[in-house]
C-alpha positions in Angstrom: -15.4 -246.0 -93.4 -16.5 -242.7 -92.5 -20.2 -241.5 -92.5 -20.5 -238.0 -93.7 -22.6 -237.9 -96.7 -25.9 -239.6 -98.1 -26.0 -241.2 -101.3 -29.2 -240.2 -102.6 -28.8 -241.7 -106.4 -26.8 -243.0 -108.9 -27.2 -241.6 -112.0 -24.8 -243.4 -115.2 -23.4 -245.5 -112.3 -21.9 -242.7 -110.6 -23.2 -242.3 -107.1 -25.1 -239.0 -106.2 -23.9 -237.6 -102.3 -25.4 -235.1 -100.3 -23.6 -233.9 -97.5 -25.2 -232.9 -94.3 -24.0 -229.5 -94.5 -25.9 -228.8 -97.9 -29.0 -229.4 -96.1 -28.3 -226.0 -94.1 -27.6 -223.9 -97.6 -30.9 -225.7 -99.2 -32.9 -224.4 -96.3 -31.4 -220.3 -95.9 -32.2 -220.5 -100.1 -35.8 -221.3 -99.6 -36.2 -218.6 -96.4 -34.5 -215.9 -98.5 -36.2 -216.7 -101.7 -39.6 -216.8 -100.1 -39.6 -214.4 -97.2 -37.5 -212.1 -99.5 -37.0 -212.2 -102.5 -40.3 -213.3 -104.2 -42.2 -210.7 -101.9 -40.0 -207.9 -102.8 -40.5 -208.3 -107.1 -44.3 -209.6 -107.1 -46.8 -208.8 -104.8 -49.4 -210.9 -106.0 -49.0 -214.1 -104.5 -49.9 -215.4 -100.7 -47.5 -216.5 -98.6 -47.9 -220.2 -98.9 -47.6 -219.7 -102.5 -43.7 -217.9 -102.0 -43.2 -221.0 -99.7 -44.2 -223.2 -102.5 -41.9 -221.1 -105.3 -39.0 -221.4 -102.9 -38.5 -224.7 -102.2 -39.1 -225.0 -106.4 -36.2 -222.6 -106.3 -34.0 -224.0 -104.2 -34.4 -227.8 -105.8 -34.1 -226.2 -109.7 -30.6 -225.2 -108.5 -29.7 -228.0 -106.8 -30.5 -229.7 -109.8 -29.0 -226.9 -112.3 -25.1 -227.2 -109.7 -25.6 -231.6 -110.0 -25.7 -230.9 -113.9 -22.9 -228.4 -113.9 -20.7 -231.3 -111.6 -22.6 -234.4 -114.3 -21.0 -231.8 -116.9 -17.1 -232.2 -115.1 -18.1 -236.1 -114.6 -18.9 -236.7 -118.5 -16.1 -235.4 -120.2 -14.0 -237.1 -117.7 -15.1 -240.3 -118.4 -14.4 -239.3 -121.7 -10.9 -239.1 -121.0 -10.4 -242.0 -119.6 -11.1 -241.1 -115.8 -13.3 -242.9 -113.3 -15.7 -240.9 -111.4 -16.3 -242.3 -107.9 -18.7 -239.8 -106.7 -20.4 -236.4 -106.9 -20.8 -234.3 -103.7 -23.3 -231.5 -103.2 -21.8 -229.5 -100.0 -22.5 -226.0 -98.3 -20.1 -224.4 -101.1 -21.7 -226.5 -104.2 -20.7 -229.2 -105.4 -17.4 -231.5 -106.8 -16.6 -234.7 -108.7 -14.8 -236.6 -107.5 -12.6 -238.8 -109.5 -9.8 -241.6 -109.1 -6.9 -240.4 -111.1 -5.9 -236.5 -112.1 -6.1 -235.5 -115.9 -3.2 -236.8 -117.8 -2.8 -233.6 -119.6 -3.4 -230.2 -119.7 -5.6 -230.5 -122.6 -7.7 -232.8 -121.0 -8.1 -230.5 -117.7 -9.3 -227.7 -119.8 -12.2 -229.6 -121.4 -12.7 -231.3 -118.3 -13.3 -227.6 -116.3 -14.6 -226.5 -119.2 -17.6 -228.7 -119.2 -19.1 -226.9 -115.7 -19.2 -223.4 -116.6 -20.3 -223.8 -120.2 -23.3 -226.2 -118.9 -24.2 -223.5 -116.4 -24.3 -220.6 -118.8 -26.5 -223.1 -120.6 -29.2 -223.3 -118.1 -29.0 -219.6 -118.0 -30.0 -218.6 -122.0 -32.2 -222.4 -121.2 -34.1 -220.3 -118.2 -34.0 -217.0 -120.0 -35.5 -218.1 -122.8 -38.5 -219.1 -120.5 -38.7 -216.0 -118.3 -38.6 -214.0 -122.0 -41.5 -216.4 -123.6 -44.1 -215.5 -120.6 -43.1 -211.7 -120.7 -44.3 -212.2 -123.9 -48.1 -213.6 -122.5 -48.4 -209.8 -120.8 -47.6 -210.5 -117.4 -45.1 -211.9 -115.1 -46.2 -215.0 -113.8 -45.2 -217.9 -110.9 -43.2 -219.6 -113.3 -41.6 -216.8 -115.1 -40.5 -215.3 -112.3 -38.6 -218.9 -111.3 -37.1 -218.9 -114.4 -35.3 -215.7 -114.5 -34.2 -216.0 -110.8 -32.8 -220.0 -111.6 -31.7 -217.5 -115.2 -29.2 -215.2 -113.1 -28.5 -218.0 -111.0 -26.8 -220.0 -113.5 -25.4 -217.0 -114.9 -23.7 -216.1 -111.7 -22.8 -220.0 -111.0 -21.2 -219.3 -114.4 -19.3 -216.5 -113.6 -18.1 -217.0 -110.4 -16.6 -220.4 -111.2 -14.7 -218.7 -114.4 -12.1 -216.4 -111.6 -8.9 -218.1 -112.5 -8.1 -219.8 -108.7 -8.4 -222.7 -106.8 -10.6 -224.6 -106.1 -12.6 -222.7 -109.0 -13.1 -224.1 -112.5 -11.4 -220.7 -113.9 -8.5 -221.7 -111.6 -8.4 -225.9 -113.5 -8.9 -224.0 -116.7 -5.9 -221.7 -116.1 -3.5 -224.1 -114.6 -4.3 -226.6 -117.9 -2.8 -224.2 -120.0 0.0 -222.9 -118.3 0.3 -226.8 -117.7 0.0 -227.5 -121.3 2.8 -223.9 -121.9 5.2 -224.7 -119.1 4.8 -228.6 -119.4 5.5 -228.1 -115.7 2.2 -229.2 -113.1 3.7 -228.3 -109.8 4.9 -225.0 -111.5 1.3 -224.6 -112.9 -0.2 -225.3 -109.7 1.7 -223.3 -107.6 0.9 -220.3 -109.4 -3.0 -220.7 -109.8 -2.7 -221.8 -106.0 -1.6 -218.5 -105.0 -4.3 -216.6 -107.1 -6.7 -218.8 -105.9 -5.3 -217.4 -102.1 -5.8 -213.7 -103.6 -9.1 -214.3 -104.1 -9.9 -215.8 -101.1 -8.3 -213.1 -99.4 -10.0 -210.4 -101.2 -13.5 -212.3 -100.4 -12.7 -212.5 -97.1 -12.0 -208.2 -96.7 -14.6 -206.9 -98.6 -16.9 -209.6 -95.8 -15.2 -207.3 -93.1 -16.0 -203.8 -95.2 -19.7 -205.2 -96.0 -20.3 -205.8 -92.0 -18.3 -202.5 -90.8 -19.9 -200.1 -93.3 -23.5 -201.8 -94.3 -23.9 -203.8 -91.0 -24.8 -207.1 -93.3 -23.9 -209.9 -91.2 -25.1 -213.2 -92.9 -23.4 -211.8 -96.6 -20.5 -210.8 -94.6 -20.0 -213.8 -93.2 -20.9 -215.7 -96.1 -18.2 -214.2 -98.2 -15.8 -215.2 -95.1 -16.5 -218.6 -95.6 -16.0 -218.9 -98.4 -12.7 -216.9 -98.7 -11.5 -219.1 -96.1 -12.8 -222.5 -98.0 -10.4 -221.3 -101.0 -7.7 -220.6 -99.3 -7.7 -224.2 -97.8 -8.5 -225.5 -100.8 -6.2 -224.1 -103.1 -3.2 -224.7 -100.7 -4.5 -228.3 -100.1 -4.4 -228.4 -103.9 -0.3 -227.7 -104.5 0.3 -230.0 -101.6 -1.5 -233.0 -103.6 0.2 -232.0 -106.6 3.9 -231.9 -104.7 3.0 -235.1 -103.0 2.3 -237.1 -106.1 5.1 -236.1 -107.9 7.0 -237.0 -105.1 5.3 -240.5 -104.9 5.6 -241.0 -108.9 6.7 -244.2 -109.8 6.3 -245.9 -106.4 4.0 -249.1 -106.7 1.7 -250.6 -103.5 4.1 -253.4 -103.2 6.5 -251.0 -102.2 4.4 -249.7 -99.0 1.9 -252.1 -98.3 2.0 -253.7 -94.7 2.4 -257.9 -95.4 2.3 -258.5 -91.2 -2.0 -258.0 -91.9 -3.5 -257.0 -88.1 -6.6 -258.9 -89.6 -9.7 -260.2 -87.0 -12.2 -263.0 -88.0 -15.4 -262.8 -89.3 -17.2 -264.5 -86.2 -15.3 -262.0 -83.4 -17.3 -260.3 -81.2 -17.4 -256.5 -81.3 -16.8 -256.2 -77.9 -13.3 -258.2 -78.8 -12.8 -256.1 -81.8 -12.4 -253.2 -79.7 -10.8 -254.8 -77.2 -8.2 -256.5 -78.8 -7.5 -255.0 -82.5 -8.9 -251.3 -82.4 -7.2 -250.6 -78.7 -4.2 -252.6 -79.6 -3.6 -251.6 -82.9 -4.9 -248.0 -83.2 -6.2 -248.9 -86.4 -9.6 -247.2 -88.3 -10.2 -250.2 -90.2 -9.5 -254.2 -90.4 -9.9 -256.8 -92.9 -12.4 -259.5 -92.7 -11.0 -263.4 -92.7 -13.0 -266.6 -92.7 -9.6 -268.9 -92.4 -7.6 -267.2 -95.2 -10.5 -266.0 -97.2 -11.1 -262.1 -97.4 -14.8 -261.5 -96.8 -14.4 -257.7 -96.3 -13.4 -255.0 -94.2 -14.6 -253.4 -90.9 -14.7 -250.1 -89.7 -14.5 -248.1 -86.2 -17.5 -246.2 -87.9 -19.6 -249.3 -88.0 -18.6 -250.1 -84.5 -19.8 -246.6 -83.4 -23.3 -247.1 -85.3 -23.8 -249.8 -83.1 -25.1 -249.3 -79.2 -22.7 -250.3 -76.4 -24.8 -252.7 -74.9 -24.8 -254.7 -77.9 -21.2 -255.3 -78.5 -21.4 -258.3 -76.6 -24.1 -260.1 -78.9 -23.6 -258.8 -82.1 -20.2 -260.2 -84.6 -17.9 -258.6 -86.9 -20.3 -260.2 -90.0 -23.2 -258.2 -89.3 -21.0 -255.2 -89.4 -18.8 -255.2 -91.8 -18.8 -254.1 -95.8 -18.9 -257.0 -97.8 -16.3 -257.7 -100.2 -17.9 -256.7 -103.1 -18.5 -253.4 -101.6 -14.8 -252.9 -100.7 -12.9 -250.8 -103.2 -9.1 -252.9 -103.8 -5.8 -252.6 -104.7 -2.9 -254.6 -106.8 0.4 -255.2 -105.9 1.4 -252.8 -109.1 -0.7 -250.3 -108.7 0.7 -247.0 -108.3 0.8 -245.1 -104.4 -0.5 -241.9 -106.0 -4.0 -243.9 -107.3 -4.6 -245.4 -104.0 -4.1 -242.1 -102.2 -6.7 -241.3 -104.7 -8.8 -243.9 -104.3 -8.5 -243.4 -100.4 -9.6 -240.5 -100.5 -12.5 -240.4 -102.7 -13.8 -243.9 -101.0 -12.8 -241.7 -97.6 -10.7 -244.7 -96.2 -8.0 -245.1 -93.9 -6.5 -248.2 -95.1 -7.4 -250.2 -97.8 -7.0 -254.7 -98.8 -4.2 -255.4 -101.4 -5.4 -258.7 -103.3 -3.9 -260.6 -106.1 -5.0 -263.7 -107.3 -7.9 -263.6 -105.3 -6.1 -263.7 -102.5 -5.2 -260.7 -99.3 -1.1 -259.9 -99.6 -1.3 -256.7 -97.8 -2.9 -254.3 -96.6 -2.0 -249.7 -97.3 -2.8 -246.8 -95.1 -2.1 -243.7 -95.7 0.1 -243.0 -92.6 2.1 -245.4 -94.6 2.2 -243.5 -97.8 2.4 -239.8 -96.0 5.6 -241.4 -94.0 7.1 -242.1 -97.3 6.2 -238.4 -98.6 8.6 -237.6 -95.5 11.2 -239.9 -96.2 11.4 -238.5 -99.5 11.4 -235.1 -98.7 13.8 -235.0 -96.2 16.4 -236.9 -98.5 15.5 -234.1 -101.0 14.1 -237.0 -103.4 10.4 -235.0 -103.5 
């Protein structure tokens, strides 16, 4: 399992990540907003003080992006669709969930949900920064509110433009989804928005630098430009990919011949003789012919060289319970899903309480290939 974000909560079961990166964006926030920002519209306060209002800052819109992605994560659950996850990242924030929307309809409320939670907090916000202009003077916490106000106004906005990865992009392709009853049609065309966009963000970060000299919001907008453009090309490929996979069941691609290592190994032997031999990420745990869970080459890394030799595959591995499944009958396209939201290699097929096979995704991405180059996808 790989190790790149910290669950901080859970909130209605679903589990709250932050991802390292987010830690970076959390910190320029607070230096901008209190070196500044704050400095430059009031005077009045000391510096400890603008220290103080901009970490306030920067949490209230960490909090006010988590309730615009709790927003995405309700309605989907509405629908029918698990959430795994939430992830704050350097760019903001996504829910992740294990199955797409079934319908156009249901994408647009899903997308929906974000934007119209965020413009929200905005009139929520303003309404406070208006109440204590109305008290004769523009205090600490009036101030707040009108810069978390335009915030979530811009948060708003921004995620309306009609491209990937961008809610205006999910809201756009649900109904030419829900017009064209086509989804790869759909997707292709709000994909190649979504790269207009990014490539306009990306030129007018040149322009800013070459005619203003602003390097951190040239770069910024280069980022990002180049974050949507990978996301909104990653996005058609998982759309041509599952309708290539459609139909296809685990049974169909799962591994039975189960590289598998026992729960009292070594880890010294684990790398030896299952990681090395079989170049894979991630095994199954066996006592006898009972699955107790799964272990990682993460896990393996966490632990120091020198104590390979003394420590077992138990006090490594994810316990059963922990380990995110699949049936014989489920479909490929959910467990690409699932892999990637649980971020996993290779996952345990069970039935009957008992380990049949085992699924990777080099498996499933070599039948993509199979398919495509029989002209099936």
């Amino acid at each position: 399992m790989r190790i790149r974000a910290l669950t901080v909560l859970r909130i209605f079961g679903i589990p709250i990540r932050i991802d390292y990166s987010w830690l970076i964006i959390f910190f320029l926030i607070m230096y901008s907003m209190a070196e500044g920002y704050f400095p430059t519209v009031q005077r009045q306060f000391s510096t400890q003080e603008y220290w103080l209002m901009g970490f306030i800052a920067a949490f209230l819109l960490f909090v006010s992006v988590l309730l615009h992605e709790l927003a995405h994560s309700f309605v989907a659950r509405k629908q029918g669709i698990e959430v795994t996850s939430i992830r704050l990242f350097l760019f903001g924030g996504v829910s992740q969930i294990s199955t797409e929307p079934s319908s156009g309809r249901h994408e647009f409320l899903i997308a929906l949900a974000g934007p119209a939670l965020s413009m929200a907090l905005a009139l929520f916000f303003g309404a406070i920064f208006f109440f204590t202009l109305l008290q004769g003077k523009l205090q600490a916490a009036g101030l707040l509110a009108m810069t978390l106000s335009y915030a979530n106004f811009i948060l708003a906005l921004f995620n309306m433009i009609p491209g990937f990865p961008l809610d205006g992009g999910r809201i756009l392709r649900a109904i030419l989804w829900d017009r064209w009853n086509d989804l790869a049609r759909a997707t292709r065309v709000v994909s190649q928005i979504g790269n207009a966009v990014a490539l306009f963000l990306m030129i007018l970060g040149v322009v800013q630098f070459a005619f203003r000299g602003s390097l951190i919001s040239a770069l910024w907008l280069i980022f990002i430009g180049l974050f949507m453009k990978q996301s909104s090309m990653g996005s058609y490929q998982s759309v041509v990919i599952k309708q290539a996979l459609a139909g296809t069941e685990v049974r169909q691609v799962m591994t039975e011949n189960i590289a598998s290592v026992g729960w009292l190994t070594p880890v010294n032997e684990l790398v030896q003789e299952h990681i090395y031999k079989y170049h894979f990420t991630d095994f199954p745990v066996l006592n006898g012919d009972e699955l107790l869970g799964m272990v990682s080459l993460a896990q393996v890394k966490a632990i120091p060289k020198e104590l390979w030799v003394f420590k077992q595959v138990r006090d490594i591995m994810t316990p059963i319970e922990e380990v995110t499944s699949l049936k014989p009958n489920d479909s490929v396209t959910d467990a690409l899903s699932k892999m990637i939201a649980a971020e996993r290699d290779r996952m345990p097929v069970i039935e009957n309480d008992r380990l049949v096979g085992i699924v990777s995704r080099r498996d499933i991405m070599q039948l993509f290939k199979i398919k495509t180059e029989l002209g099936v996808a």
